[in-house]
C-alpha positions as CSV (number, residue, x, y, z in Angstrom):
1,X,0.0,0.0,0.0
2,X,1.0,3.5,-0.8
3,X,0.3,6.8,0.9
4,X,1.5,10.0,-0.2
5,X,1.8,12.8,2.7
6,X,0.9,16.3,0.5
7,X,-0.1,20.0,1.5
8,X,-1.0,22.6,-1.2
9,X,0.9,24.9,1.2
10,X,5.0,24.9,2.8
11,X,5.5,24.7,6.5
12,X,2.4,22.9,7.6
13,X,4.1,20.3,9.5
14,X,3.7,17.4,6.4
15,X,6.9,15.7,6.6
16,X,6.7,15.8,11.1
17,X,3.4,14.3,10.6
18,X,4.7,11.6,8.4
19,X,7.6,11.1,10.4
20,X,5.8,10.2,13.7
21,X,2.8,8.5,11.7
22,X,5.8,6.3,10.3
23,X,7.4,5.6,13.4
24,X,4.6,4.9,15.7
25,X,3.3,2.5,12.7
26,X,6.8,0.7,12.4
27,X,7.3,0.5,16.6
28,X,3.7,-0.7,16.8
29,X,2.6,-3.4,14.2
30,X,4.6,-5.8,12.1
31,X,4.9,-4.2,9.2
32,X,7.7,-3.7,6.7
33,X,7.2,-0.1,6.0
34,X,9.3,2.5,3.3
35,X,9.7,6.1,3.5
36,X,10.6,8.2,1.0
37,X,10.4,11.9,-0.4
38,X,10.6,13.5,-4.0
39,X,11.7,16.9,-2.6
40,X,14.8,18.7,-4.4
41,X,15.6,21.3,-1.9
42,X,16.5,19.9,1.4
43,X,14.1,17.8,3.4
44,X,13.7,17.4,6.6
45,X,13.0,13.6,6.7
46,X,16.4,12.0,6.3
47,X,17.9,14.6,8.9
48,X,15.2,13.3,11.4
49,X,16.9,9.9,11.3
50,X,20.5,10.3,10.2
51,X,23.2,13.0,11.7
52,X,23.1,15.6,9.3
53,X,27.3,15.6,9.4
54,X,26.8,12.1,8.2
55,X,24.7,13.0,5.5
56,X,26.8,16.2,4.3
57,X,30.1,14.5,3.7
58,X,29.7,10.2,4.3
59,X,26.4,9.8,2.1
60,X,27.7,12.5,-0.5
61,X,30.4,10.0,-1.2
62,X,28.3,6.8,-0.9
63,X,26.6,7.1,-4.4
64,X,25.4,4.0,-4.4
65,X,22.4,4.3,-2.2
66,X,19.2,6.6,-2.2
67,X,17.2,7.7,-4.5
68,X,19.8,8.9,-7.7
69,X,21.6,5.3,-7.4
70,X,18.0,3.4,-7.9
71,X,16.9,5.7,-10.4
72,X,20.2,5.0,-12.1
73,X,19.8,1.3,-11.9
74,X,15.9,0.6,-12.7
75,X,16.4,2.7,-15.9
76,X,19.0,0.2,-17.6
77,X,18.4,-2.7,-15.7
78,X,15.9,-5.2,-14.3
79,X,15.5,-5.3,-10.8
80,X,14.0,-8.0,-8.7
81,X,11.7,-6.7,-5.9
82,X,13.7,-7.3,-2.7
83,X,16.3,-5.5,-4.9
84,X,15.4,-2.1,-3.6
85,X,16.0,-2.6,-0.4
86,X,19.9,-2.1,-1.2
87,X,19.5,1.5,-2.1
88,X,17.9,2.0,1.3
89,X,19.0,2.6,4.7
90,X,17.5,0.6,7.9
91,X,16.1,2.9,10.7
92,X,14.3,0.0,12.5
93,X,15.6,-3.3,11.4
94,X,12.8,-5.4,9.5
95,X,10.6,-2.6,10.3
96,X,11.3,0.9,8.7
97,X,13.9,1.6,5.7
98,X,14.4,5.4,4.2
99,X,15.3,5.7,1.1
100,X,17.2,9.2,0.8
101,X,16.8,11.9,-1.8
102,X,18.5,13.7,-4.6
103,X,22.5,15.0,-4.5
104,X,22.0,16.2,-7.9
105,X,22.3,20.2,-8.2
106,X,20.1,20.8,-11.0
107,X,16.8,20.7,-10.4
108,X,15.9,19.8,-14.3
109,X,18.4,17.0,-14.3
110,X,16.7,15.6,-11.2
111,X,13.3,16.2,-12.5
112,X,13.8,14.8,-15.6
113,X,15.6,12.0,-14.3
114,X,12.6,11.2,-11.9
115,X,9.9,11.4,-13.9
116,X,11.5,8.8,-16.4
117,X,11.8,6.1,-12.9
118,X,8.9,7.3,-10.6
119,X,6.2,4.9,-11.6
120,X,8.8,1.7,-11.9
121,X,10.6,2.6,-8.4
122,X,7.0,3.1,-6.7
123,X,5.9,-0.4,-8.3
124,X,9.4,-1.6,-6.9
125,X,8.9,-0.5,-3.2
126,X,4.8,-1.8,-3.7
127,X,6.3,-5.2,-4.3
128,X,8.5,-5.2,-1.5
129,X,7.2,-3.0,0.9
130,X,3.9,-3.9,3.4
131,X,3.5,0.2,3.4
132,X,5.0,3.1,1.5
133,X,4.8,6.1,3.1
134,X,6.1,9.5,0.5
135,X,6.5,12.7,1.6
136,X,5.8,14.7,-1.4
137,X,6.6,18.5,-2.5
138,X,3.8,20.4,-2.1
139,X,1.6,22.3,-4.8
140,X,1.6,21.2,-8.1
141,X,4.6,19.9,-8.3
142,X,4.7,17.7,-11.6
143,X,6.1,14.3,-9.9
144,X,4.1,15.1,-6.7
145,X,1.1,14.0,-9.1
146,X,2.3,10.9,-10.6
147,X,2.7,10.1,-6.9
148,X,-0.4,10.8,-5.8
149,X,-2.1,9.4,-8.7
150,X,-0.8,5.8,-8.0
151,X,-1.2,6.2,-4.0
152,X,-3.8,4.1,-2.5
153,X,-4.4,7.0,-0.1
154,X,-3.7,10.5,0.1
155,X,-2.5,12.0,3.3
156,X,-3.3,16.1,2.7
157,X,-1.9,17.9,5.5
158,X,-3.6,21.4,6.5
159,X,-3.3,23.7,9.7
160,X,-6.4,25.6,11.2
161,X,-5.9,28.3,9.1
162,X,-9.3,28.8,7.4
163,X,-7.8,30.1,4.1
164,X,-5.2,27.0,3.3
165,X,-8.2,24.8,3.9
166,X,-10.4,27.2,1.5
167,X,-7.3,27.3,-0.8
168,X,-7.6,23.4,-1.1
169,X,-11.0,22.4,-1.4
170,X,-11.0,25.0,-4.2
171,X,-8.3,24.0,-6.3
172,X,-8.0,20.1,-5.3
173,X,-11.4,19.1,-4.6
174,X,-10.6,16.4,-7.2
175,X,-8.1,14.7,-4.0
176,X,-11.7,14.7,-2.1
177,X,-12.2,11.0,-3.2
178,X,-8.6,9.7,-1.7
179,X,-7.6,12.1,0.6
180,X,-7.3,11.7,4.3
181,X,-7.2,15.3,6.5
182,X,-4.6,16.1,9.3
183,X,-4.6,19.2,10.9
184,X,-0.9,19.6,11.6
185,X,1.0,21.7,14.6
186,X,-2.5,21.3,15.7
187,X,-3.5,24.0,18.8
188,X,-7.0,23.1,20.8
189,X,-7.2,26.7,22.1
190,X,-7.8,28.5,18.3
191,X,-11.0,29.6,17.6
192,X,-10.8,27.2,14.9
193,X,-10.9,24.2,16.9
194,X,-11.3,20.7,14.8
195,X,-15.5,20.8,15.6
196,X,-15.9,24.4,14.2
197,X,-13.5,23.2,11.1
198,X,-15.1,20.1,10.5
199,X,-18.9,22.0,10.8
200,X,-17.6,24.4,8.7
201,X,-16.1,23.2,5.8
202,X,-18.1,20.1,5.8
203,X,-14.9,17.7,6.1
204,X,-15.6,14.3,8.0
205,X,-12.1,12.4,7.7
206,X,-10.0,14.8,9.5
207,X,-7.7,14.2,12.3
208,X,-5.3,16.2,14.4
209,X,-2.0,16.7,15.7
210,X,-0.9,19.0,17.9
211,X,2.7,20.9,17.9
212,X,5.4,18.9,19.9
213,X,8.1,21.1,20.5
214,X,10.6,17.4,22.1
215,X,9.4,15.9,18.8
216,X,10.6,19.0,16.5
217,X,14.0,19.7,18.1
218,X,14.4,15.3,18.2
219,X,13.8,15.4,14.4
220,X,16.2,18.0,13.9
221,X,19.3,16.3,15.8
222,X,18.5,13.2,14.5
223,X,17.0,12.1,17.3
224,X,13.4,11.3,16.5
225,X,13.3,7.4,17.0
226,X,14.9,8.1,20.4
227,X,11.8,10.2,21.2
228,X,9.1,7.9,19.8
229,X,10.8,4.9,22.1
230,X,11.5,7.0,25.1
231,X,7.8,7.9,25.0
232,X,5.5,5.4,23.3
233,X,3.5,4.1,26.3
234,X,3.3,7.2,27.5
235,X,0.3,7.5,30.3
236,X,-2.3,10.9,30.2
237,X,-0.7,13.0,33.2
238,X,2.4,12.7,30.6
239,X,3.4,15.7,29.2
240,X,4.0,13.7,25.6
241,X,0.5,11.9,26.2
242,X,-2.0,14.6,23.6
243,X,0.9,14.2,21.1
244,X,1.1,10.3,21.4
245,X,-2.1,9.4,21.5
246,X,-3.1,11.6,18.5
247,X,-0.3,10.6,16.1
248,X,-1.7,7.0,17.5
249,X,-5.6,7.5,16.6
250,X,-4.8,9.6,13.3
251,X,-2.0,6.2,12.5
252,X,-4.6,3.3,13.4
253,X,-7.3,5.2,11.0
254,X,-5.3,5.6,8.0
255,X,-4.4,1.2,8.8
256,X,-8.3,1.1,8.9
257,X,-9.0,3.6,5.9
258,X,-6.5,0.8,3.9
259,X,-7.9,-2.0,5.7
260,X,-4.1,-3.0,7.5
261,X,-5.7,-2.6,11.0
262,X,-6.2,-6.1,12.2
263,X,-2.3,-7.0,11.3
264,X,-0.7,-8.7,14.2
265,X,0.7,-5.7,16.3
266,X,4.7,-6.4,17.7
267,X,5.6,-3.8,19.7
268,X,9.5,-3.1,19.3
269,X,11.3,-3.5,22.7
């Protein structure tokens, strides 16, 4: 199964949300589970999991993994499914793989590169993969779109803002049918709360996660599986416990929405 994490908008808090839907999905269930982004400036994701020193000088050098190095590969050569798990690299063993993005400096050369592999790599990591989770540029970015268009379900990540949510129901109403809503760096004391959103703008599968500032600065020293172990079973006088639980209810519904939910569960640790 695919899901592709997507805002019309930057800085909404997609690629956190993905990140801690990810890992309380991979710590939680058994489940063999790829992330992955199409991004060509930096992203965030890889840095949430791998020391960013690591991935300015070691990975530059390793040119054999990520994204580039299977693109390279699946356009002269057939691959066998299980193949694709060589360009990644393990966060959680048997659990949760990342495969990293671009080195190139050219954004055409990327693009174009990309858009020739996309739709073989995707069927690749299908094959392989119990869940493929994308984080994918926002807007109408061209291979955002072939993404989304072969995603079993589309993750579209908003805030409470009422004119990003007008802003998407005008111009993407045609997501509607696959999409999934998360309110991201979620606050319960706006005056647009998740009731008055949902009453207002008539959306029914919307969900919620609230800012975590622990969770932000662990993602951005590499320290964001730390966190999720560290506070996993957290109980509700926790300080962690509205962040937990909702990346937990918003997780289990998109397992539902896909039908993955009644998978044996295997906690990690």
């Amino acid at each position: 199964m695919q899901v592709s994490f997507w805002s019309n908008y930057h800085q909404i808090g997609t690629t956190d949300n993905l990140i801690a839907i990810a890992l309380y999905t991979a710590l939680k269930y058994r489940l063999r589970i790829l992330i992955a982004h199409n991004h060509f400036d930096r992203s965030t994701l890889e840095t949430a999991f791998i020391d960013r020193s690591y991935m300015e000088h070691s990975l530059i050098d390793l040119s054999e993994t990520g994204i580039d190095a299977l693109s390279r590969f699946v356009k002269f050569n057939r691959m066998e499914k299980d193949g694709i798990s060589s360009y990644t690299t393990t966060v959680l063993k048997n659990r949760l793989d990342i495969l990293t993005g671009t080195k190139i400096t050219n954004r055409n050369i990327y693009q174009n590169s990309l858009r020739e592999t996309i739709q073989l790599i995707l069927q690749l990591a299908a094959e392989y993969y119990d869940l493929v989770f994308i984080d994918t540029a926002p807007g109408n970015n061209e291979i955002s779109q072939i993404i989304i268009k072969n995603s079993d379900l589309l993750v579209v990540n908003l805030c409470q803002n009422p004119n990003i949510i007008e802003n998407f129901l005008q111009n993407y109403a045609h997501y509607m049918e696959k999409a999934f809503v998360v309110l991201g760096k979620y606050d319960a004391n706006s005056r647009f709360n998740i009731k008055r959103i949902k009453k207002r703008f008539n959306l029914k599968n919307i969900y919620s996660i609230p800012y975590n500032i622990e969770f932000a600065d662990a993602c951005i020293e590499s320290r964001a599986v730390d966190f999720f172990i560290k506070n996993l079973d957290t109980d509700k006088n926790d300080l962690h416990n509205g962040f937990i639980t909702s990346v937990a209810e918003t997780a289990e519904s998109i397992l539902t929405v896909l039908g993955m939910n009644e998978r044996e569960s295997g906690q990690v640790g």
